[in-house]
N, C-alpha and C positions, 0 to 999 in steps of 0.2 A: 495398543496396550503394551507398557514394557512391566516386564518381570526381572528384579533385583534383589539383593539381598544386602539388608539394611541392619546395624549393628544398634542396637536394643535395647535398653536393662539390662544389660552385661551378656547379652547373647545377641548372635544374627537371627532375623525372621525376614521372610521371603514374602515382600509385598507386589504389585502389579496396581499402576498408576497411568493414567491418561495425559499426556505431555500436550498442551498448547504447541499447534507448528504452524500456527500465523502469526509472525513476530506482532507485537502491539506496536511496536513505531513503525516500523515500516511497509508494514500489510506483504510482505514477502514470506509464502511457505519454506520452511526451512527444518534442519533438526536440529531442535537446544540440546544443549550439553549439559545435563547436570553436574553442577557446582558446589553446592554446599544442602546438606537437610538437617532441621531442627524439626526435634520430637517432645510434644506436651501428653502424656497421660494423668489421665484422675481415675479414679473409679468408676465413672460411666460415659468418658468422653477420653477417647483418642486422635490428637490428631498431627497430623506431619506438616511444613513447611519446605516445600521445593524449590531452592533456587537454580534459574537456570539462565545459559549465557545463549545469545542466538547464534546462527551461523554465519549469520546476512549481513548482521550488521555489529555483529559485536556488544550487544547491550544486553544487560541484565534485567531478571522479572522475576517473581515468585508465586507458585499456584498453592494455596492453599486445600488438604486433604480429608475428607474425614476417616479414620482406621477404620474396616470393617472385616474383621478375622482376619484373610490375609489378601482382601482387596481394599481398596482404596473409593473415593467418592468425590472427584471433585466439588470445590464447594465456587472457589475463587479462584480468580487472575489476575495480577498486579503489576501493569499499570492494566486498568480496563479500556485497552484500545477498540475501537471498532472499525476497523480501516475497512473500507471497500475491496471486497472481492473480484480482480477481474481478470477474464480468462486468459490460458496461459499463451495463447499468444503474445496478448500485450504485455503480458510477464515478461516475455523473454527479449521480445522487440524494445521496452525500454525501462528495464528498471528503475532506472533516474526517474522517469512519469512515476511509477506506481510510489515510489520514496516521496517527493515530493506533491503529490495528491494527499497522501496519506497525511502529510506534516498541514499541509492546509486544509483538511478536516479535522485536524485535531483544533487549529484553530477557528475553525467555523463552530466545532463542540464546547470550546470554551467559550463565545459568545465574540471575538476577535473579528467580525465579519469583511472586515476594509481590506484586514492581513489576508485570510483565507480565500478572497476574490484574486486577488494578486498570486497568491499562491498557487490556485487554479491558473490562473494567465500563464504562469512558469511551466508548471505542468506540459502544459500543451507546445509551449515553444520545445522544450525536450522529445516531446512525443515525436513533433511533426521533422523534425532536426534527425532522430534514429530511426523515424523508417525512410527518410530521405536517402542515408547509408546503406540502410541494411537490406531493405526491400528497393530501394531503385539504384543500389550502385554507384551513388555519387561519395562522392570521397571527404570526410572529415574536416578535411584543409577547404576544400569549396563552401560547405555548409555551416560550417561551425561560426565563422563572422558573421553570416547575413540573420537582420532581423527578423522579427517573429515575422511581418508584413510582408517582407521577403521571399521569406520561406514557406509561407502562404502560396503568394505568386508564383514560386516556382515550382513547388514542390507538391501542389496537389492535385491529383489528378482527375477529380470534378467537379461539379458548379455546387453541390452538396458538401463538402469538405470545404470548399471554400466559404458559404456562409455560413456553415457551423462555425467554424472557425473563427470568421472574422467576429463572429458576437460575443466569443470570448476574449479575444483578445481586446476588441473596444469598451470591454464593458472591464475587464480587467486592468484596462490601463485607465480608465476613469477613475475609481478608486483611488489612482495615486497621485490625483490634482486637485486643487484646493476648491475648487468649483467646480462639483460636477456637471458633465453636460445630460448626463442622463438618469436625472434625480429617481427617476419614476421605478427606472428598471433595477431591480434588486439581485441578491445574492441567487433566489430558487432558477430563474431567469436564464444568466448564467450558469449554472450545472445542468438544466436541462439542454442546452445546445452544447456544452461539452460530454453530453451523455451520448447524444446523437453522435457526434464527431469520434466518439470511444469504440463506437459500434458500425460504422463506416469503414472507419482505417482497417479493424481488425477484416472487415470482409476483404479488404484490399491486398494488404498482408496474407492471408491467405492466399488470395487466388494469385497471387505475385509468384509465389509457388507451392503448386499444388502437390498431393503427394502423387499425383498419376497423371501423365499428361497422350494424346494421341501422339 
């Protein structure tokens, strides 16, 4: 909850308002900056307009408030994103994933499904591409050219990661030929083996390093 003092009907009054800190594009916690607020009073209805800029990525949103004496009620959030929440390991290990996830559930939400299959396939080549660096060491210049297939092969460290994997990636690169070869398997299909794969790496990541070791 933050507490501010807001200029009024020709006076300041001291409100306390709930800020949105999961950007809506790119599902990154963050703290917005308020930017600009517009104030509608009537005689039984107060209410405020928040605009705020994010931290993460630089975009703008607005949450809409209802006055109540000198708190606030959220009512709304503009844009209404729903990104997926995912722990902050993977946060931190490859924000490019969680940006890029994000942008192709926007397009699975708007009904986009060819895009957002493909979009998830990207995902995961970032994903497996920054704990390649980050968690095993290998250097930017090594991993940054080789393909998703590749990076697969080299870079995972067991037979579970690898077929998780691989069902993303094949079924994500289907999507982008004119003839698929595997009409049957759809979009759910896909996120569920890259849900597996989300939840693997992160145990891996961890134990790559732990906070206490003998």
């Amino acid at each position: 909850m933050v507490k501010e003092k807001f200029f009024i009907n020709g006076h300041y009054q001291e409100l306390e308002y709930d800020v949105e800190n999961q950007c809506p594009f790119c599902g990154i916690f963050n703290s917005p900056k308020r930017i600009l607020d517009m104030f509608s009073y009537t005689d039984n209805l107060k209410v405020v307009v928040l605009v705020f800029e994010t931290t993460c990525c630089h975009k703008e949103f607005l949450s809409l408030y209802l006055i109540e004496e000198s708190t606030t009620k959220l009512i709304a959030t503009y844009p209404t994103g729903s990104p997926d929440v995912f722990p902050q390991t993977i946060q931190d290990l490859s924000p490019s994933f969680v940006k890029i996830h994000t942008q192709a559930k926007t397009a699975e939400n708007n009904g986009h499904f060819e895009l957002a299959s493909t979009g998830y396939r990207n995902s995961l080549e970032f994903l497996i591409k920054d704990f390649a660096i980050k968690c095993l060491g290998k250097t930017s210049e090594e991993v940054a050219p080789k393909t998703l297939y590749k990076a697969i092969e080299d870079y995972l460290p067991n037979e579970s990661l690898v077929k998780s994997a691989d069902v993303v990636r094949i079924l994500g690169n289907d999507n982008t030929h004119y003839t698929k070869k595997y009409p049957n398997l759809e979009l759910p299909t896909l996120k569920k083996y890259l849900k597996y794969f989300i939840d693997i790496i992160e145990r891996e990541c961890d134990l790559s390093n732990p906070p206490v070791s003998r």
